[in-house]
MDTraj code that builds the backbone (N, CA, C; nanometers):
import mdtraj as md
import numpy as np

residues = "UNK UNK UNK UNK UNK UNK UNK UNK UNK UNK UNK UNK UNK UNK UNK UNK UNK UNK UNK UNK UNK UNK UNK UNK UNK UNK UNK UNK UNK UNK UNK UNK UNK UNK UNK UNK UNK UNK UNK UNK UNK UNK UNK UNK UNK UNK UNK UNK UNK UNK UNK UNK UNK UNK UNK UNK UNK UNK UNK UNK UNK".split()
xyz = np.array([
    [-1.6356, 0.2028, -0.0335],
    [-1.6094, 0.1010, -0.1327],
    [-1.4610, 0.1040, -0.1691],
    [-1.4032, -0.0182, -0.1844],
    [-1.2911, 0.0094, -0.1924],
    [-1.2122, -0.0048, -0.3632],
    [-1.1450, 0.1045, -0.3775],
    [-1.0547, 0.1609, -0.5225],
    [-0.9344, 0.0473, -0.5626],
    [-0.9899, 0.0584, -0.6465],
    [-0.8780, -0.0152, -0.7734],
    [-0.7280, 0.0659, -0.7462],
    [-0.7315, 0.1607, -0.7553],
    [-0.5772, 0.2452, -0.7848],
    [-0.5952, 0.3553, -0.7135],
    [-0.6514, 0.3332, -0.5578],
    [-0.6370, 0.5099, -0.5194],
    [-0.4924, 0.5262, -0.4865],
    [-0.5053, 0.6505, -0.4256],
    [-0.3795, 0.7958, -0.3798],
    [-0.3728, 0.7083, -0.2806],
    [-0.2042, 0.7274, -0.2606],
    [-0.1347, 0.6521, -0.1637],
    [-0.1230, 0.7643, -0.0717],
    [-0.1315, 0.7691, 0.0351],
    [-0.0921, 0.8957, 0.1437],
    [0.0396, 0.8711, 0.2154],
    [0.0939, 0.9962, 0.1977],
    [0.2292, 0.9801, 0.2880],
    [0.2066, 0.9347, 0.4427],
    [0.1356, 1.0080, 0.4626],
    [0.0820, 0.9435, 0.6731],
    [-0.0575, 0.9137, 0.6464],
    [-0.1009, 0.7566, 0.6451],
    [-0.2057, 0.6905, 0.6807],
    [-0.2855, 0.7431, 0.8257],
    [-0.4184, 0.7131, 0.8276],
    [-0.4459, 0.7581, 0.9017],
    [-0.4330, 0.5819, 1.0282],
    [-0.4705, 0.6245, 1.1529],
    [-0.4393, 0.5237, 1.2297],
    [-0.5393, 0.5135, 1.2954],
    [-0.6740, 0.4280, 1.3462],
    [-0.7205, 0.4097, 1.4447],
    [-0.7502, 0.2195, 1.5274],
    [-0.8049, 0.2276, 1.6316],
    [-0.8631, 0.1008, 1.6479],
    [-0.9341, 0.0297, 1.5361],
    [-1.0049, 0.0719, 1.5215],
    [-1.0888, 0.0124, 1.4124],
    [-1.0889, 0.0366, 1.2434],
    [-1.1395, 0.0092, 1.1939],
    [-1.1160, 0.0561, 0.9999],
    [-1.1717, 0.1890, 1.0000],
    [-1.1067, 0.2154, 0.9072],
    [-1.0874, 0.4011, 0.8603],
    [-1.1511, 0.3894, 0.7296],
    [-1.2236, 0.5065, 0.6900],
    [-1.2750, 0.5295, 0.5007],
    [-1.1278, 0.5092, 0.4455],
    [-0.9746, 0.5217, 0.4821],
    [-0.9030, 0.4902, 0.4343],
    [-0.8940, 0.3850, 0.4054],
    [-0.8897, 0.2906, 0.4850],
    [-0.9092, 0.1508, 0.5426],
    [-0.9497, 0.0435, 0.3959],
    [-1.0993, 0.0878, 0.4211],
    [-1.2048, 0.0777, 0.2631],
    [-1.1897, 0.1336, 0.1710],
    [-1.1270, 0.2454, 0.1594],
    [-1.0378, 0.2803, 0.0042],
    [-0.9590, 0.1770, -0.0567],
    [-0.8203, 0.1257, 0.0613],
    [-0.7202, 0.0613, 0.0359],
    [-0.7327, -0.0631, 0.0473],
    [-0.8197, -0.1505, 0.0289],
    [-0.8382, -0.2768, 0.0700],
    [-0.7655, -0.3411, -0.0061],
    [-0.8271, -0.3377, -0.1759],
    [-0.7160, -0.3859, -0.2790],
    [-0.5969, -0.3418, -0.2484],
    [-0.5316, -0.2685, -0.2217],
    [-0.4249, -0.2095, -0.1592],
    [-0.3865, -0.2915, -0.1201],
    [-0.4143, -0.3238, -0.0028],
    [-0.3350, -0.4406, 0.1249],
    [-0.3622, -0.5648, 0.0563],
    [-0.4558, -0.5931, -0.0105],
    [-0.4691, -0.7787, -0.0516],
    [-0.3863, -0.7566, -0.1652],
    [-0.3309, -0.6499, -0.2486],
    [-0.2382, -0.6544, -0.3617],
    [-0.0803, -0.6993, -0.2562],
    [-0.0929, -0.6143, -0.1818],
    [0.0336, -0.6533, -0.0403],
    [0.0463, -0.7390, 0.0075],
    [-0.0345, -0.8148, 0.0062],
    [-0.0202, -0.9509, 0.1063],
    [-0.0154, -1.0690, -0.0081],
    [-0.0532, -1.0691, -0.1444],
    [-0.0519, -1.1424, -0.2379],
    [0.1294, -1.1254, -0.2977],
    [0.1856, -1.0029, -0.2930],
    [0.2891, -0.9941, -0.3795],
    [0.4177, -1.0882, -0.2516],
    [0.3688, -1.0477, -0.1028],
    [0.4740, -1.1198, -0.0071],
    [0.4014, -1.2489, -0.0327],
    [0.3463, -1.2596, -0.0106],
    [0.2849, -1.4675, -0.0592],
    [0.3396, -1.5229, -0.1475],
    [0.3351, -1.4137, -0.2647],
    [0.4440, -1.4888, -0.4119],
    [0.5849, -1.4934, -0.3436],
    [0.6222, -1.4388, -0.2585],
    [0.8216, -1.3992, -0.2614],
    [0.8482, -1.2888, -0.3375],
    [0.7444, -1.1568, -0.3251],
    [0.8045, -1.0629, -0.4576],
    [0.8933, -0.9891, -0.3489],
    [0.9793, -0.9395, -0.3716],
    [1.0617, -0.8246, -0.3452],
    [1.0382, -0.7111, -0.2887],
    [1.0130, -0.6799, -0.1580],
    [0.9314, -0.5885, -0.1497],
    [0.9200, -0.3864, -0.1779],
    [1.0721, -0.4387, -0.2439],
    [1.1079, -0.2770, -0.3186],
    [1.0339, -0.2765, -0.4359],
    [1.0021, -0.3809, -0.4974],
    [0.9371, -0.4117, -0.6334],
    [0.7515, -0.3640, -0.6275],
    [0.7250, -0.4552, -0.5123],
    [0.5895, -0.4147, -0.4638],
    [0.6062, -0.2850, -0.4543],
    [0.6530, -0.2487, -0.3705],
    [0.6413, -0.0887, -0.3604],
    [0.6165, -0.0172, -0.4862],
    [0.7385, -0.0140, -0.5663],
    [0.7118, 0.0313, -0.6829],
    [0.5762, -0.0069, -0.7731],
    [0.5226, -0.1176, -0.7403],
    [0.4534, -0.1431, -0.8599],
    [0.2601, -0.1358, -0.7856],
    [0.2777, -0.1548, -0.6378],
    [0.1188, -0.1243, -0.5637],
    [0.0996, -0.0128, -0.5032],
    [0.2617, 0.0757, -0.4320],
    [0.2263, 0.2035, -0.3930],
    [0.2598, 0.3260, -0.4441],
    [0.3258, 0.2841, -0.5919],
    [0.3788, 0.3912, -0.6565],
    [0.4731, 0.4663, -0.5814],
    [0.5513, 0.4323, -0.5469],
    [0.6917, 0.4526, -0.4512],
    [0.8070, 0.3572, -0.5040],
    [0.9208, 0.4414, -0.4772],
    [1.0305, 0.3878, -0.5432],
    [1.1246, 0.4116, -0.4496],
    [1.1472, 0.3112, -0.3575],
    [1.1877, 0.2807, -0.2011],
    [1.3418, 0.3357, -0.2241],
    [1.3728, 0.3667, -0.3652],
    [1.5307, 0.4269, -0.3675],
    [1.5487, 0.5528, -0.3443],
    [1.4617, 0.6223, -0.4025],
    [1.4150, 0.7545, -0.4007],
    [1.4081, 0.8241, -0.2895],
    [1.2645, 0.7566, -0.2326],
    [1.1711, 0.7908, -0.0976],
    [1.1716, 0.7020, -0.0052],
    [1.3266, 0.6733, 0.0387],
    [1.3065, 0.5203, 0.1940],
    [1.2324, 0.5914, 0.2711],
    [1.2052, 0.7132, 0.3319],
    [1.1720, 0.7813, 0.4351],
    [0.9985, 0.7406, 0.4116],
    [0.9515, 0.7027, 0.3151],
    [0.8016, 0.7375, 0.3318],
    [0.7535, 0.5428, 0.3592],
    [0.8592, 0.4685, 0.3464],
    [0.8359, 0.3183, 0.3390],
    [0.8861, 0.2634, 0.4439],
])
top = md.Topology()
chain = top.add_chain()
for i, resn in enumerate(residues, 1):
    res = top.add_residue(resn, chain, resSeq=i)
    for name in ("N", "CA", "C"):
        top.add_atom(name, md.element.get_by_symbol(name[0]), res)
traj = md.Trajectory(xyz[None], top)
């Protein structure tokens, strides 16, 4: 089922198909794909859907 506000992971996991990550992060990615649809900024998104602060931590974005 997928979380309102889960833990962001530094290395996602990767496969062919959807991951329990996958379905964790769903809101995740439709919060992502809604903030580039508006024109948001995507240092802003960061900060504000993955709790990352792309000034800080470029290496993890």
């Amino acid at each position: 089922m997928a979380k309102l506000d889960p833990e962001i992971a530094d290395d996602a996991p990767w496969a062919d198909e959807i991951t329990s990550y996958d379905e964790d992060h769903f809101i995740t990615y439709l919060r992502l794909l809604d903030a580039d649809a508006e024109g948001a900024d995507w240092r802003e998104a960061a900060r504000i859907v993955l709790h990352r602060d792309p000034d800080a931590e470029p290496e993890l974005l």
